[in-house]
Backbone as CSV, one residue per row, in Angstrom:
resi,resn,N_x,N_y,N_z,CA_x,CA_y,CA_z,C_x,C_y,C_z
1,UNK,60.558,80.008,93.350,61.667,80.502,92.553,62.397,81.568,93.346
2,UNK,63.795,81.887,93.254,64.627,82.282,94.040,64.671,83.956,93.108
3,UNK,64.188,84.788,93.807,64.516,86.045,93.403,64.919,87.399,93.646
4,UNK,65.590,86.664,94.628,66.829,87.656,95.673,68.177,87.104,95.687
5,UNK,68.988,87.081,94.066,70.495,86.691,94.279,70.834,87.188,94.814
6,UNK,70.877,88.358,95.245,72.278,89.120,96.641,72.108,88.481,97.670
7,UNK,70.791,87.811,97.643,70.514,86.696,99.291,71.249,85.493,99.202
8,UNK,70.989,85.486,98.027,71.646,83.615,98.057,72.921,83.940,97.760
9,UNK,73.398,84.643,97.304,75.045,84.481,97.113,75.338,84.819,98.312
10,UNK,75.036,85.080,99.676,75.753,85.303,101.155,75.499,83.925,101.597
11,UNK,74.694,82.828,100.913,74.186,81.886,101.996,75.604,80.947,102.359
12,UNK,75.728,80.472,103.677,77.060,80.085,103.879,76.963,78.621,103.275
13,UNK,76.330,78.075,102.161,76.595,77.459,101.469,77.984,77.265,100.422
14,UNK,77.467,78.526,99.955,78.729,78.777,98.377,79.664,79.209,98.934
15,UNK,80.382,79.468,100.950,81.338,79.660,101.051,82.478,78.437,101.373
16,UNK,81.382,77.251,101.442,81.813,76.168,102.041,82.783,75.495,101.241
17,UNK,82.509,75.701,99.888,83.188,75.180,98.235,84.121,76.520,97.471
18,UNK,85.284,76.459,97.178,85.655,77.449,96.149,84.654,77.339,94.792
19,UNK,84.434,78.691,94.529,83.497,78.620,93.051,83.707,77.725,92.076
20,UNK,85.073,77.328,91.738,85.455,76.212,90.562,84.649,75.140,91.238
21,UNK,85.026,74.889,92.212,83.930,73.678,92.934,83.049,73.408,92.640
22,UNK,81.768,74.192,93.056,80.603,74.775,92.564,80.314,74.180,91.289
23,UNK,81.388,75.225,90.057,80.941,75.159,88.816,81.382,73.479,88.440
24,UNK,82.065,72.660,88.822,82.541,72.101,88.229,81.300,70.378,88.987
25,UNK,80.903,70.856,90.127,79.799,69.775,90.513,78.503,69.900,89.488
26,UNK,78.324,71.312,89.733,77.153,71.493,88.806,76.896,70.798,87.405
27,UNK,78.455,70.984,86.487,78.736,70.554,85.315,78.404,69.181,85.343
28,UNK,79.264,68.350,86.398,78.875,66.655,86.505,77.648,66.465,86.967
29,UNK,76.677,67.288,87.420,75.121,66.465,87.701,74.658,66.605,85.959
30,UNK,75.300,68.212,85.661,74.606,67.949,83.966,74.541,67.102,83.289
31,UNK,75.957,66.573,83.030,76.510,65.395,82.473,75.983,64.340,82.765
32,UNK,75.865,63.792,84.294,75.803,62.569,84.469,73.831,62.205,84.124
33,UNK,73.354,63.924,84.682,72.185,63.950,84.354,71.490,63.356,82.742
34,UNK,72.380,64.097,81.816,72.032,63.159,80.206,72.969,62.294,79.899
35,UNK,73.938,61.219,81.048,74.316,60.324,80.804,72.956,58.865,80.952
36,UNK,72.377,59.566,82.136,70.990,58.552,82.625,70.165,58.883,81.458
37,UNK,69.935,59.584,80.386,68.509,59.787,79.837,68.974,59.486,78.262
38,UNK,70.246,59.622,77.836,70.455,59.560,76.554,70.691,58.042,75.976
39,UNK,71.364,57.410,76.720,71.058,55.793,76.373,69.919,55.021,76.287
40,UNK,69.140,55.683,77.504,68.036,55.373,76.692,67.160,55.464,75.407
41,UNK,68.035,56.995,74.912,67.061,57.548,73.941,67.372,57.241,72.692
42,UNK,68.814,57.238,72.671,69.623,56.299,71.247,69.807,55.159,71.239
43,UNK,69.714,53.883,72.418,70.246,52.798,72.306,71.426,52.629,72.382
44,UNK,71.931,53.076,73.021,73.355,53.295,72.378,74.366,52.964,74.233
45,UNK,75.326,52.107,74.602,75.994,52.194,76.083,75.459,52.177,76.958
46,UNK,74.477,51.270,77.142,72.963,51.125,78.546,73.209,50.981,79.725
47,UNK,74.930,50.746,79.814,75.747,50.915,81.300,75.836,52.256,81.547
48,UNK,75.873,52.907,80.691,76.135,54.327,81.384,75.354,55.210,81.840
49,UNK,74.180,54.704,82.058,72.938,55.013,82.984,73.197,54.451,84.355
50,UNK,73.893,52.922,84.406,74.196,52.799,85.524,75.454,53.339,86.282
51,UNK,75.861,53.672,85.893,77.096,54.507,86.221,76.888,56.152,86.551
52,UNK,75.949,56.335,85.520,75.535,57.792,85.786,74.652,58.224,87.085
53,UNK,73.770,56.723,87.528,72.653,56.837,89.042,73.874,56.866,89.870
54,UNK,75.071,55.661,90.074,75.869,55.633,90.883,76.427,57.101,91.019
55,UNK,76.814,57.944,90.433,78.018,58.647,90.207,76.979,60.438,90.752
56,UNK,75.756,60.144,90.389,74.814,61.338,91.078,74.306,60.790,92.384
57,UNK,74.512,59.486,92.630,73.842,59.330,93.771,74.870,59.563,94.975
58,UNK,76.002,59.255,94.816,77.576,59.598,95.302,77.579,61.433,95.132
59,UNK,77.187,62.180,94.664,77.656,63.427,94.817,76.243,64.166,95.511
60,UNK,75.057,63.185,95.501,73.352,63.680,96.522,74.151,63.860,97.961
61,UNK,75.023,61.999,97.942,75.366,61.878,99.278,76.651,62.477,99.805
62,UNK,77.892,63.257,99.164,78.379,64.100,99.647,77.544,65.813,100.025
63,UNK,76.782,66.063,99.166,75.979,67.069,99.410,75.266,66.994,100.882
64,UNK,74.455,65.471,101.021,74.205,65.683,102.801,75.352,65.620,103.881
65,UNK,76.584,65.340,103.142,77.212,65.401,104.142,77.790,67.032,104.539
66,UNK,77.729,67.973,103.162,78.090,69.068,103.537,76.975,69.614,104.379
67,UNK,75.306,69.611,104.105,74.858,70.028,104.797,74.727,69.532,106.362
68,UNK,74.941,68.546,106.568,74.991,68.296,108.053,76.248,68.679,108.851
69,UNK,77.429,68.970,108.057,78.545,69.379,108.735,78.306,71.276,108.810
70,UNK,77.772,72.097,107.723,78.034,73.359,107.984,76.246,73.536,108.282
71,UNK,75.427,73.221,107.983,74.104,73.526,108.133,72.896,73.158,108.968
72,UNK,73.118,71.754,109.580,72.325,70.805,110.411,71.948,70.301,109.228
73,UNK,71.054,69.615,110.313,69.889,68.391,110.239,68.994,68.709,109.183
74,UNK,67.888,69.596,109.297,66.570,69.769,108.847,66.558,69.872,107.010
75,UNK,67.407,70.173,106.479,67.592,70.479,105.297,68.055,68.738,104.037
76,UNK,68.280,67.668,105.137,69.061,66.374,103.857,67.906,65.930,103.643
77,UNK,66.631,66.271,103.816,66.031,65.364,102.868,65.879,66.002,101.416
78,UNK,66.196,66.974,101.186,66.871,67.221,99.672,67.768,66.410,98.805
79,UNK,68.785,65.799,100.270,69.745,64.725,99.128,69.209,63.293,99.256
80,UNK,68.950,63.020,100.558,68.694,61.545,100.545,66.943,61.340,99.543
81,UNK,66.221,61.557,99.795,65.347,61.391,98.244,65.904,60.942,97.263
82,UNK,66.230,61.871,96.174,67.386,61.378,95.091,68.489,60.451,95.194
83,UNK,69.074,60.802,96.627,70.197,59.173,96.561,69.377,57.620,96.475
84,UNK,67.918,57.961,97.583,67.308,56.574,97.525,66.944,56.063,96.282
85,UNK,66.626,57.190,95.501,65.851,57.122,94.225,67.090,56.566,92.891
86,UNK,68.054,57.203,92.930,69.202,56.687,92.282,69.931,55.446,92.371
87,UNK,69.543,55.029,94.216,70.193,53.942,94.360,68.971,52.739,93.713
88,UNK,67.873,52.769,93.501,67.017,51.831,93.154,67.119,51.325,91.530
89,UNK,67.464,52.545,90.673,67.633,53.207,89.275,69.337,52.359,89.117
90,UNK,70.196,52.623,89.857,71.154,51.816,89.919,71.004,50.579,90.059
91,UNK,70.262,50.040,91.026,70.372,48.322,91.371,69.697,47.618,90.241
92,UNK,68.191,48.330,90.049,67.851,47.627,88.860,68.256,47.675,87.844
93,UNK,69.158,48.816,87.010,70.204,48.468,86.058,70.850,46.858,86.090
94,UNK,71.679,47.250,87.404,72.619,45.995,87.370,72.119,44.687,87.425
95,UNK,71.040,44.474,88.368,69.783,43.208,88.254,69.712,43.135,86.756
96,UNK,69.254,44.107,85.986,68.907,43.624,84.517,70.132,43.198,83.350
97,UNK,71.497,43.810,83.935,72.348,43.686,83.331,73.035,41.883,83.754
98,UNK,73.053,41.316,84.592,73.485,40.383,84.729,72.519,38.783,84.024
């Protein structure tokens, strides 16, 4: 657990994005995050789980791209995990949907 904010708010991460940026990616993993979990839970639009893996797995994989452009190498297996993992969560959606 992170418990030196004056550290992390210098990291040249959060300078790479204007803050609306930031807030406004964060907002869409929320979203897309209980777009994947709530169809399941009501029954209710069972595409929009697949749409929701696509649409987080698309913003894992801009995330490695920021870190390999301002940060290196050593740090994407943070995104690619979750993209692989999303992209599987995605395919078998669509396999089951057809």
């Amino acid at each position: 657990m992170v418990n030196h904010y004056e550290k992390l708010a210098k990291v040249w991460a959060l300078n790479v994005l204007p803050t609306p940026a930031w807030v406004a990616l964060g907002v869409l993993q929320i979203l897309f995050a209980l777009g994947m979990v709530l169809p399941g839970v009501v029954r209710v639009l069972p595409k929009l789980t697949t749409i929701s893996a696509i649409c987080l797995g698309v913003i894992s994989l801009l995330g490695i791209g920021l870190y390999v452009a301002y940060g290196g190498f050593p740090g994407i297996l943070w995104g690619v995990v979750p993209a692989i993992l999303l992209g599987f969560v995605a395919y078998k959606r669509v396999a089951n949907e057809s």
